[in-house]
C-alpha positions as CSV (number, residue, x, y, z in Angstrom):
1,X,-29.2,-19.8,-13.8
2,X,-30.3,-18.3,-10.8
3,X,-27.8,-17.3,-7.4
4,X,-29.2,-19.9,-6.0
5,X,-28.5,-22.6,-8.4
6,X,-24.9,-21.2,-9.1
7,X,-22.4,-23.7,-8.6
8,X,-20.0,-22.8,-5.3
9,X,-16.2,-20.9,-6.1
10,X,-14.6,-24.0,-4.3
11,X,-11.0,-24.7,-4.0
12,X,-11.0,-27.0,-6.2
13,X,-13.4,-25.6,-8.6
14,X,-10.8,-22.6,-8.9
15,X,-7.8,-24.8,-9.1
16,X,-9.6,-26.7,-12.0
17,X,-10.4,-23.4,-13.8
18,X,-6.9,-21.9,-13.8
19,X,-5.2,-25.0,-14.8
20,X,-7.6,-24.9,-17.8
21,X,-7.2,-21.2,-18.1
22,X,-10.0,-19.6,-17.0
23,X,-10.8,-16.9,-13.9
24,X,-14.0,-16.2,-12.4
25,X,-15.5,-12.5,-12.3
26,X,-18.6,-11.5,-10.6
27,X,-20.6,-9.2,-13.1
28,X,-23.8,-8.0,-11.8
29,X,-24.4,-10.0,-9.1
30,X,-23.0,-13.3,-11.2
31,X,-19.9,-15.2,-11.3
32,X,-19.1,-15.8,-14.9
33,X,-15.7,-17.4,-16.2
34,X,-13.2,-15.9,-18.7
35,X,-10.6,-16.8,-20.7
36,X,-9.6,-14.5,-22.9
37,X,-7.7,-14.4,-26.7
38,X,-5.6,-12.6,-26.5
39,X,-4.3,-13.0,-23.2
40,X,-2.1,-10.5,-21.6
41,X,1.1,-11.4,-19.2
42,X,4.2,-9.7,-18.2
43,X,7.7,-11.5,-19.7
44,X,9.6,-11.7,-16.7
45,X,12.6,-11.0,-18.7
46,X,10.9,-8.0,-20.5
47,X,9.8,-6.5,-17.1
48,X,10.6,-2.9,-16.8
49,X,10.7,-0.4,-14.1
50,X,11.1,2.7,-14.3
51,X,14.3,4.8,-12.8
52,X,12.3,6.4,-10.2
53,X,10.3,3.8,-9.0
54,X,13.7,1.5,-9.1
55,X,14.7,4.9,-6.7
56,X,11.8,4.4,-4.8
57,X,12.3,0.7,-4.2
58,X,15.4,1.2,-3.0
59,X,15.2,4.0,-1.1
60,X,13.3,1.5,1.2
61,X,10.4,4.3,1.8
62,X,8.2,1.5,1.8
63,X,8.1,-2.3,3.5
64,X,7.2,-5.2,1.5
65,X,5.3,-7.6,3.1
66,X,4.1,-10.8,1.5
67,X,0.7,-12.0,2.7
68,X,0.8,-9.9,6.1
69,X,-3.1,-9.3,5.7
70,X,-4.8,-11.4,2.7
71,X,-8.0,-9.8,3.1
72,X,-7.2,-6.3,3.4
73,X,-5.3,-6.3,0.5
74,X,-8.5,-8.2,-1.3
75,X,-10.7,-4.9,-0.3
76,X,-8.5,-2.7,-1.1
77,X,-9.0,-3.6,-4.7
78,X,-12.8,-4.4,-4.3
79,X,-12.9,-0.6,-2.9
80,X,-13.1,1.5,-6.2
81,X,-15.7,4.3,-7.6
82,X,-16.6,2.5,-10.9
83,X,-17.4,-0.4,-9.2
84,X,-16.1,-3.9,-8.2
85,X,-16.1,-7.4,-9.7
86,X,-14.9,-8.6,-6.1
87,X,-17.7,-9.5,-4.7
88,X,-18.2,-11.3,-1.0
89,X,-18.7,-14.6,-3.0
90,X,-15.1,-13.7,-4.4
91,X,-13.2,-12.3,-1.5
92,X,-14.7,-15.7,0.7
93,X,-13.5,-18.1,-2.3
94,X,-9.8,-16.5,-2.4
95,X,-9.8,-16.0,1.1
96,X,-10.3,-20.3,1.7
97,X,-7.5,-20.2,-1.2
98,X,-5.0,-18.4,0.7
99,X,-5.4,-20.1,4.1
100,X,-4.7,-23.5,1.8
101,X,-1.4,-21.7,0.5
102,X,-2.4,-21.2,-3.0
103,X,-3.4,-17.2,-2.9
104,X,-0.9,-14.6,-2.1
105,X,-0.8,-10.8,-1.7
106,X,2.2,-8.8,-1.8
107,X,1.9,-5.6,0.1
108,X,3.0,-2.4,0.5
109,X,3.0,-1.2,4.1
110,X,4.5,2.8,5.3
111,X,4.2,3.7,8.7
112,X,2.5,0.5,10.2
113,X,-0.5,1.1,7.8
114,X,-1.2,-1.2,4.3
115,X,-0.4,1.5,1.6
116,X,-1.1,-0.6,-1.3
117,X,-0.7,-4.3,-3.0
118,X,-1.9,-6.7,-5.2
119,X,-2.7,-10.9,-4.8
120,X,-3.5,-13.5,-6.9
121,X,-3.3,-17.1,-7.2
122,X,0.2,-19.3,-7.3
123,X,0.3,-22.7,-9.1
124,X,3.6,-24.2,-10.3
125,X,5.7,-22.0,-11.7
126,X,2.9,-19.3,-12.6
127,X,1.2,-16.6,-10.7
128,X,-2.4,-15.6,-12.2
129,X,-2.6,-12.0,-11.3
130,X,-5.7,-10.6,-9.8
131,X,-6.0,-7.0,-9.2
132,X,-3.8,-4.0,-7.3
133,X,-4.7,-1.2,-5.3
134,X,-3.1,1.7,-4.3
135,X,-3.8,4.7,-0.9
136,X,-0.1,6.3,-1.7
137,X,1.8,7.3,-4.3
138,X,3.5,4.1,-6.1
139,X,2.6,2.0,-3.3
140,X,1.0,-0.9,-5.6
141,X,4.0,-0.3,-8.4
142,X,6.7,-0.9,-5.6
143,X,4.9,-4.4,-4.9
144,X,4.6,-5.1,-8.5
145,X,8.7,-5.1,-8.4
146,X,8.5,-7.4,-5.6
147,X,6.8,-10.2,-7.2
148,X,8.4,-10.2,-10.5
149,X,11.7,-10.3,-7.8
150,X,10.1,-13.2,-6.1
151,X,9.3,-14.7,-9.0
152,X,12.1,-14.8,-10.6
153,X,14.5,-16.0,-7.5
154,X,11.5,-18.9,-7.2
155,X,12.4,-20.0,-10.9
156,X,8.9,-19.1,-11.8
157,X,8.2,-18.5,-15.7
158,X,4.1,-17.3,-16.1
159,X,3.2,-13.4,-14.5
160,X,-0.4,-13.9,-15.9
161,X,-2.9,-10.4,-15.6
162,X,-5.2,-11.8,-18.0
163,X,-6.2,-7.4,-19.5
164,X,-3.6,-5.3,-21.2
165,X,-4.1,-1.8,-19.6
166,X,-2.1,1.0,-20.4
167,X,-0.6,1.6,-16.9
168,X,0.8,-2.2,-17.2
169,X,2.2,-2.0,-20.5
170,X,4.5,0.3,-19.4
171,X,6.0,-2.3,-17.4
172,X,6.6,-4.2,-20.2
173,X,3.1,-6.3,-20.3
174,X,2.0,-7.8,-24.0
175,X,-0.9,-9.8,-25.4
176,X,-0.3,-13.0,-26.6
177,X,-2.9,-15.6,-28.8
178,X,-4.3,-18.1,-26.0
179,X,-2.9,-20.8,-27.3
180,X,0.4,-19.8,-27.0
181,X,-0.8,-18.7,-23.1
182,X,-2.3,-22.1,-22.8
183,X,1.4,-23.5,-23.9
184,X,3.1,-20.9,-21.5
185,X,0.7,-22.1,-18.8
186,X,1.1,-25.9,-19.0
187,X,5.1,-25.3,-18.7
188,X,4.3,-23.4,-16.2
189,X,2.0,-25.8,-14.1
190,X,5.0,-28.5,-14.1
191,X,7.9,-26.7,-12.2
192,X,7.8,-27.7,-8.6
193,X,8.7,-24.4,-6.7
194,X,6.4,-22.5,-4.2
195,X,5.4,-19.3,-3.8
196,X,5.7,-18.7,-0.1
197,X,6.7,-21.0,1.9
């Protein structure tokens, strides 16, 4: 299928695709949908942080802001060496997400300036991770906190970041088989609680 002929990242189209499980990635020049066994999420109740950045959190060296510039945060994660899978097509899909209250960054701001963050997409009780970024020094870790603190206090129960990396597993992320994330998800769909308000 040609650009031309792909079918648009609407609202709804996204909406449809994580409730089934699936996220779109743009990879050379074309949006093509995963969903991947094993699936990789962060237990809430396994989350850990270390001492230091628990330090840094509360030494307050940075402000937490949650969706104080949506976009920004979005190209600070397209904005990498090895290349991007967050393509304009991408950024303009999640960008019409947020403004309808379903896509959320959480930032990291020092000094008046965006110092790293990370968004995603907020359904129910689950929050599909997306990517982070980081310009200083634990900037994108101290937002990680901040989430799993917000989700947690907003009785959410699904921190989905769909790859296990190394850097996350220290926080406690795991894989588990896709059906059991498909399970996780659909309990996680029906609890009525919102993300920002």
């Amino acid at each position: 299928m040609s650009r031309h002929d792909a079918i648009p990242l609407t609202p709804e189209l996204l909406v449809a695709a994580y409730t089934a499980g699936l996220f779109p990635m743009d990879v050379d020049g074309q949006i093509q949908w995963f969903s991947p066994d094993p699936r990789a999420i962060i237990p809430l109740d396994e989350f850990h942080a270390s001492h230091t950045l628990r330090q840094t959190c509360r030494q307050g060296r940075f402000e937490v802001r949650i969706d104080g510039d949506f976009e920004a945060v979005m190209r600070g994660c397209a904005d990498r060496a090895e290349g991007t899978w967050i393509s304009e097509e991408i950024i303009e899909a999640y960008v019409t997400l947020h403004h309808l209250g379903l896509a959320h960054s959480v930032e990291s701001w020092r000094n008046g300036e965006l110092a790293g963050g990370l968004y995603g997409v907020a359904l129910g009780g689950a929050f599909f991770g997306e990517s982070m970024f980081s310009r200083q020094r634990d900037a994108s870790k101290v937002a990680l906190v901040a989430l799993v603190q917000r989700m947690r206090d907003r009785g959410m129960t699904l921190l989905d970041i769909q790859f296990l990396t190394p850097h996350l597993a220290r926080f406690g992320a795991r894989e588990i088989p896709r059906d059991e994330y498909l399970d996780r998800l659909q309990a996680a769909l029906a609890i009525e609680t919102r993300f920002a308000d």
